[in-house]
C-alpha positions in Angstrom: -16.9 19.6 -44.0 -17.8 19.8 -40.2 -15.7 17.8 -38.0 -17.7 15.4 -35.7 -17.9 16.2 -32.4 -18.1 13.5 -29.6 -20.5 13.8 -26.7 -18.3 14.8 -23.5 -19.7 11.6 -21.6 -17.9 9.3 -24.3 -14.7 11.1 -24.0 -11.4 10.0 -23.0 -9.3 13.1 -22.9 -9.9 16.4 -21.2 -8.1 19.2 -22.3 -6.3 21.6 -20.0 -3.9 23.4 -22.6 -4.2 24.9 -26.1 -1.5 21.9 -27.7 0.1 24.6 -30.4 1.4 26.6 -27.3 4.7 24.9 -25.7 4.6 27.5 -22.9 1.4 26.0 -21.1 3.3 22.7 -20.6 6.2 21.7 -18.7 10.0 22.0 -20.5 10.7 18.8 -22.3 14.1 18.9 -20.2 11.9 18.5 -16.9 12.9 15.6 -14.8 10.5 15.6 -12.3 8.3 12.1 -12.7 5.6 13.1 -10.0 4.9 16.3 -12.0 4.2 14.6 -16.1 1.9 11.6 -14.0 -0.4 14.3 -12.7 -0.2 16.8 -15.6 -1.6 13.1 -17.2 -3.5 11.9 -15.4 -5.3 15.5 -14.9 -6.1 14.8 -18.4 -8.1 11.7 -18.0 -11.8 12.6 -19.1 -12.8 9.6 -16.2 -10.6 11.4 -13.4 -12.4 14.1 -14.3 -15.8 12.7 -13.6 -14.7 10.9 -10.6 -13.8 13.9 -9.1 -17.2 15.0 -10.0 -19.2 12.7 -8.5 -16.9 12.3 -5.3 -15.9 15.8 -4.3 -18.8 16.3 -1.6 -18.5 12.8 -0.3 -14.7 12.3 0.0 -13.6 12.6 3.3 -11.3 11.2 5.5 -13.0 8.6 8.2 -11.7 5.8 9.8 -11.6 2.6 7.5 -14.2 0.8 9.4 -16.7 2.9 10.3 -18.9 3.3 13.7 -22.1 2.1 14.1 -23.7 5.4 14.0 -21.3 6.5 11.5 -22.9 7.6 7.9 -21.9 5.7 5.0 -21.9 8.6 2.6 -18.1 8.8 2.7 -17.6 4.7 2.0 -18.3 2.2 -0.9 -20.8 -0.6 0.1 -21.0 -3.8 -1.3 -24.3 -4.4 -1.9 -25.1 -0.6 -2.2 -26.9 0.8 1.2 -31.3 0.9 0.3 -30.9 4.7 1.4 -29.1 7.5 0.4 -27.8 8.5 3.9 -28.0 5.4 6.4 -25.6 4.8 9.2 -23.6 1.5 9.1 -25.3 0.0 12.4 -28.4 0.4 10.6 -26.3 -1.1 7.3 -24.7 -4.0 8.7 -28.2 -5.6 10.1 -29.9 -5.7 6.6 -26.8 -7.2 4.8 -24.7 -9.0 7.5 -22.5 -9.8 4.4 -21.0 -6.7 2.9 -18.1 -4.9 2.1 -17.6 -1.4 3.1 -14.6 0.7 2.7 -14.0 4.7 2.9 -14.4 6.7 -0.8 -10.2 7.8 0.0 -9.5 4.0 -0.4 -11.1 4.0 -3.4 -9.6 6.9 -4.6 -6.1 5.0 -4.0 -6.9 1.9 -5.8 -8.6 3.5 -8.5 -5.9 6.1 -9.3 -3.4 5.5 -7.8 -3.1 9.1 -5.8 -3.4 9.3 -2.2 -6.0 12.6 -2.4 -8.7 13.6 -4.1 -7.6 16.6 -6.5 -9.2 19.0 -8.5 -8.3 18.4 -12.2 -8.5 21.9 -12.9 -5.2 22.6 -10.9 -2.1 22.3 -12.6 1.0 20.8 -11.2 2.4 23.7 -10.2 -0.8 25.1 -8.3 -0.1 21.8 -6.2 3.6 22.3 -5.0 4.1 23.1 -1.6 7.8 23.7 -0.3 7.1 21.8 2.7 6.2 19.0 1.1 9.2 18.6 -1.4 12.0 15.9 0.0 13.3 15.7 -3.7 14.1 18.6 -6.0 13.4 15.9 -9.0 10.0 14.5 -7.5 7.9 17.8 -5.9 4.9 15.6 -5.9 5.8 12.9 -4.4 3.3 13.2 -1.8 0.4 12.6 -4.3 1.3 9.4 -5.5 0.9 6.1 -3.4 3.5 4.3 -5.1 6.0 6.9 -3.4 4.8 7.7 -0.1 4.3 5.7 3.0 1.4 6.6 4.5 0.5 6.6 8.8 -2.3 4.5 9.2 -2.5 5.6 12.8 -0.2 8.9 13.8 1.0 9.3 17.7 -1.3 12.4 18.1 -4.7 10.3 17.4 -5.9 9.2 20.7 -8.0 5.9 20.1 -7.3 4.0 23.2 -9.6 1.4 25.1 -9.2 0.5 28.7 -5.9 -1.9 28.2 -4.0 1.1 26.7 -3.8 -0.1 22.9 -6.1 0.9 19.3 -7.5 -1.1 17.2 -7.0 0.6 13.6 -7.4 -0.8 10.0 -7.6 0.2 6.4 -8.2 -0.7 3.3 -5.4 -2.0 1.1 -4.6 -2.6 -2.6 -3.1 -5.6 -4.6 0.6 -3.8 -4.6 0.1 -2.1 -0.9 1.0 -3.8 3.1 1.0 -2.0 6.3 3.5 -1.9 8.5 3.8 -0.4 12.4 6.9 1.4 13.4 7.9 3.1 17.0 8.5 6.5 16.2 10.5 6.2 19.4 12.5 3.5 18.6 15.6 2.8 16.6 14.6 4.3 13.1 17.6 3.3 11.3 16.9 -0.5 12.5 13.6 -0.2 11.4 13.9 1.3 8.4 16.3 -1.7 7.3 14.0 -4.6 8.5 11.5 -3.1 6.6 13.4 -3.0 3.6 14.3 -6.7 4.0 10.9 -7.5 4.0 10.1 -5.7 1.1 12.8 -7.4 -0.2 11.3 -10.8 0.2 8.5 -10.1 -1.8 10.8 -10.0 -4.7 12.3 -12.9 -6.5 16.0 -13.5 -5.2 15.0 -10.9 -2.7 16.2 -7.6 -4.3 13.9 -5.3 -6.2 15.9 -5.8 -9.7 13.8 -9.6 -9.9 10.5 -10.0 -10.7 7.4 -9.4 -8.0 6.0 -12.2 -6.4 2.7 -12.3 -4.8 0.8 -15.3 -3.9 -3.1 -15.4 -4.2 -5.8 -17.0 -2.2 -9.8 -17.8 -2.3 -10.8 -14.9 0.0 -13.0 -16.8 2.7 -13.1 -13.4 5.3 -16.9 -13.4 4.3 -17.3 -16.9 4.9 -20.1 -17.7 8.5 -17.6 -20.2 9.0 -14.2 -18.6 8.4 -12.0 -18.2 11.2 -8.5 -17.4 11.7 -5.5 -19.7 11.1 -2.4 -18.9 13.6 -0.5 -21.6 11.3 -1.0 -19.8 7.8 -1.7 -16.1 9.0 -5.0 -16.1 7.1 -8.5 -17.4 7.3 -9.7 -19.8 6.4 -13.0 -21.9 6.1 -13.4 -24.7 9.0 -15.7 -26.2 6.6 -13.4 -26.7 3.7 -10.4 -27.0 5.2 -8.5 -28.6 2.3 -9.3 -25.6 -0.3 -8.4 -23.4 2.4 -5.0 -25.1 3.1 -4.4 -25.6 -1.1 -1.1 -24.2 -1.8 -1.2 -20.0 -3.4 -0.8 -19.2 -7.2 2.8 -17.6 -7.6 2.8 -14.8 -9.9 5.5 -13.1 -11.8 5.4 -9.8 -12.9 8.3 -8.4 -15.1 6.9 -5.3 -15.7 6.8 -3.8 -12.3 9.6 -1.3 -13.1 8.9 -1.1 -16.4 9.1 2.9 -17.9 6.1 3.1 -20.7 8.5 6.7 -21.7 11.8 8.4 -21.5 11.0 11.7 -19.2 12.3 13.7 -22.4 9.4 12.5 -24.3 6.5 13.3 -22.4 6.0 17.4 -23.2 5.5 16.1 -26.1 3.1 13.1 -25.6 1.2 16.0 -23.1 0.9 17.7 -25.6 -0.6 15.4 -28.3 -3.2 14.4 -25.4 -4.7 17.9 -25.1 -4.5 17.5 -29.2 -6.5 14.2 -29.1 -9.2 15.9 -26.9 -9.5 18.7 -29.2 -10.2 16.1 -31.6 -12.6 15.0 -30.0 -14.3 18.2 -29.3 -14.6 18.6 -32.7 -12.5 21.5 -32.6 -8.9 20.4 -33.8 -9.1 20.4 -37.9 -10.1 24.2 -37.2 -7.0 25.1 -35.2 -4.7 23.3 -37.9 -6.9 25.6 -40.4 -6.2 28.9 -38.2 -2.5 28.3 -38.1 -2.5 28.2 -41.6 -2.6 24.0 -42.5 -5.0 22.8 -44.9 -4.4 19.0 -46.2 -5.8 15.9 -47.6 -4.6 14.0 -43.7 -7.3 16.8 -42.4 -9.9 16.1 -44.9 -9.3 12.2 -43.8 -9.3 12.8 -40.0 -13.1 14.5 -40.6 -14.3 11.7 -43.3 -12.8 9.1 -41.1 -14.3 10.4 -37.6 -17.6 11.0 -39.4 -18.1 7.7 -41.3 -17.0 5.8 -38.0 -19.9 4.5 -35.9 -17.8 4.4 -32.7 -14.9 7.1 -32.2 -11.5 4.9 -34.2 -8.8 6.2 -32.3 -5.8 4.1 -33.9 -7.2 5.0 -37.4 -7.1 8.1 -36.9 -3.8 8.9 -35.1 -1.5 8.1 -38.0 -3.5 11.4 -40.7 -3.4 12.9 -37.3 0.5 12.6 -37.3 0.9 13.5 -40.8 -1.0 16.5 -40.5 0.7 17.4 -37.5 4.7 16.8 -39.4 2.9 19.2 -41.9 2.2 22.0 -38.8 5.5 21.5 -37.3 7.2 22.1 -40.3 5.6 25.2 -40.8 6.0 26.3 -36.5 8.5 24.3 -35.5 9.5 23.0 -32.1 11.8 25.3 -29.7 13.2 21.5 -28.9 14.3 19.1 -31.2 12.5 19.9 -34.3 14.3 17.9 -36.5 12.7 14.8 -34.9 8.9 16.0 -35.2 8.8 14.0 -38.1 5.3 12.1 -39.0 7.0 8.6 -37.6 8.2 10.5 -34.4 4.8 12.2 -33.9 2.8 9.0 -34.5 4.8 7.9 -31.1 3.7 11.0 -29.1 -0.1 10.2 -29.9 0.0 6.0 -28.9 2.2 7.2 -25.9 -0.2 9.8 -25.4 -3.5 7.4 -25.3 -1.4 4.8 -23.4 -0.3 6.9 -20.6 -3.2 8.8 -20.1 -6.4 6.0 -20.3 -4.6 3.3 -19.8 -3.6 4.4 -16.1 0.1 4.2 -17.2 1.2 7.2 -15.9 1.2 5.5 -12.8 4.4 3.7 -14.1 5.8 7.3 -14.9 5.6 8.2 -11.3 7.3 4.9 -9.9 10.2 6.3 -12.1 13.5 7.2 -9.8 14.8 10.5 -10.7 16.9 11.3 -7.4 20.0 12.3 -7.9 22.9 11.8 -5.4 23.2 14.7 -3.1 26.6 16.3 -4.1 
């Protein structure tokens, strides 16, 4: 019985390893975070069209763009009526938009602070120069662990009093800050942690995050800036504009969706549930010599489903896979690659990879104290 292939557009995993080789994957004793989030995330059949689609367009220009600046490097809200149309032209057909450059997009949509070619593997990406932790090489890619300068000393955008104006984009979980590269650093670097501090309840990072959230009257004709609340707000409705935030607790902020000792494995089982759906996984059980009733399942179950049943069929998945482990066992714990344990590996698998939580793996702290 042929197994069903799905169409590559419907996909959720891309594979980037054959999953019966443990030497194309990290070492399960890795502890580097930065490296399993983009060795999953590199996996994610929607990264891998983004990257697509965006390649030729990404660049890095200034958050708001110049009148005779193209908007092929920024996201419009509504979309621009021509392909290539500069935002002068832009801004006097839809006085009410929303424009913002495709590398802000990029952040909030994955979480990364570049573009990056799925292709390359984590260890195409490390650069010595970049590395401030031993335990977290890529660092640098992730915008939950770098600060980024909105405006460095070398670019010159001065008017005739002697300041810039500069701006960006910013996500839900993201605020600027402006520091004096000059100035005390050690100061600095400690008021800022206080007031990152204050955005947490009790004012340390072990409570919960706090964020209050407003009606967003910026578009508003009549909006205009409040000195007293730090916001706009609309001088037509006044008392909606002053009505007190919603408070919102999240306890999951530093929640870890895996141990780090886990994930060669659940890396693994992704490139295996991509082969599945390629169509081509029941064949390279078959060539290593495993031929069950769990792979005659997998095939009746994928073919009789109208839409592609990813729970149903993890758990003949994991018993098929028990059955191949048994006869090729694990270098690394292969006493625990039983059907229960592998069953794990595949939900942490489709959890981590399409369900963006391996940006939780790279908030994980792995520095160790210098010696």
């Amino acid at each position: 019985m042929a197994a069903r292939t799905l169409p590559e557009k419907d996909r959720l995993f891309a594979v980037r390893a054959d999953w019966r080789d443990e030497s194309q994957y990290p070492r399960p004793d890795l502890l580097d975070p930065s490296i399993w989030s983009w060795e999953l995330l590199r996996r994610s059949n929607e990264y891998a069209h983004g990257y697509d689609m965006l390649q030729s367009a990404y660049a890095d220009v200034p958050a708001i763009p110049f009148p005779l600046d193209s908007l092929l490097h920024y996201v419009c809200d509504p979309a621009p009526n021509e392909q290539d149309v500069n935002y002068k032209t832009y801004s006097t057909r839809h006085p009410r938009h929303f424009v913002y450059p495709l590398k802000d997009y990029v952040r909030k949509e994955w979480g990364i602070s570049i573009l990056v070619n799925p292709i390359d593997s984590a260890s195409k990406l490390i650069e010595p120069s970049r590395i401030h932790d031993k335990n977290n090489k890529l660092a640098w890619l992730f915008t939950c662990n770098t600060v980024e300068a909105i405006n460095a000393p070398t670019t010159v955008l001065v008017n005739e009093h002697g300041l810039s104006k500069t701006a960006a984009a910013t996500g839900p979980h993201e605020v600027l800050f402006r520091m004096n590269v000059t100035g005390n650093l050690d100061e600095q670097i400690e008021s800022l942690r206080r007031q990152i501090s204050s955005y947490f309840e009790g004012g340390t990072r072990n409570g919960a995050l706090l964020f209050t959230e407003y009606i967003d009257v910026s578009n508003s004709p009549t909006a205009q800036y409040s000195q007293e609340l730090q916001r706009p707000i609309d001088v037509y409705d006044v008392p909606s504009s002053r009505a007190p935030g919603i408070t919102v607790s999240n306890t999951l902020w530093k929640w870890a969706p895996v141990r780090l000792k886990s994930l060669h494995y659940a890396l693994r089982m992704a490139d295996a549930i991509a082969s599945l759906e390629q169509g081509t996984f029941v064949r390279q059980l078959e060539e290593r010599g495993v031929t069950s009733q769990h792979a005659l399942l997998i095939t009746k179950i994928s073919d009789e489903s109208q839409n592609f049943p990813y729970f149903d069929l993890y758990e003949p998945m994991s018993r098929v896979l028990a059955e191949y482990f048994h006869l090729h066992p694990l270098t690394d714990e292969a006493r625990d690659a039983d059907a229960k344990t592998i069953l794990r590996w595949l939900e942490m698998a489709h959890t981590l990879v399409t369900e963006g939580e391996y940006l939780q793996v790279a908030r994980t702290n792995a520095r160790t104290p210098e010696v």
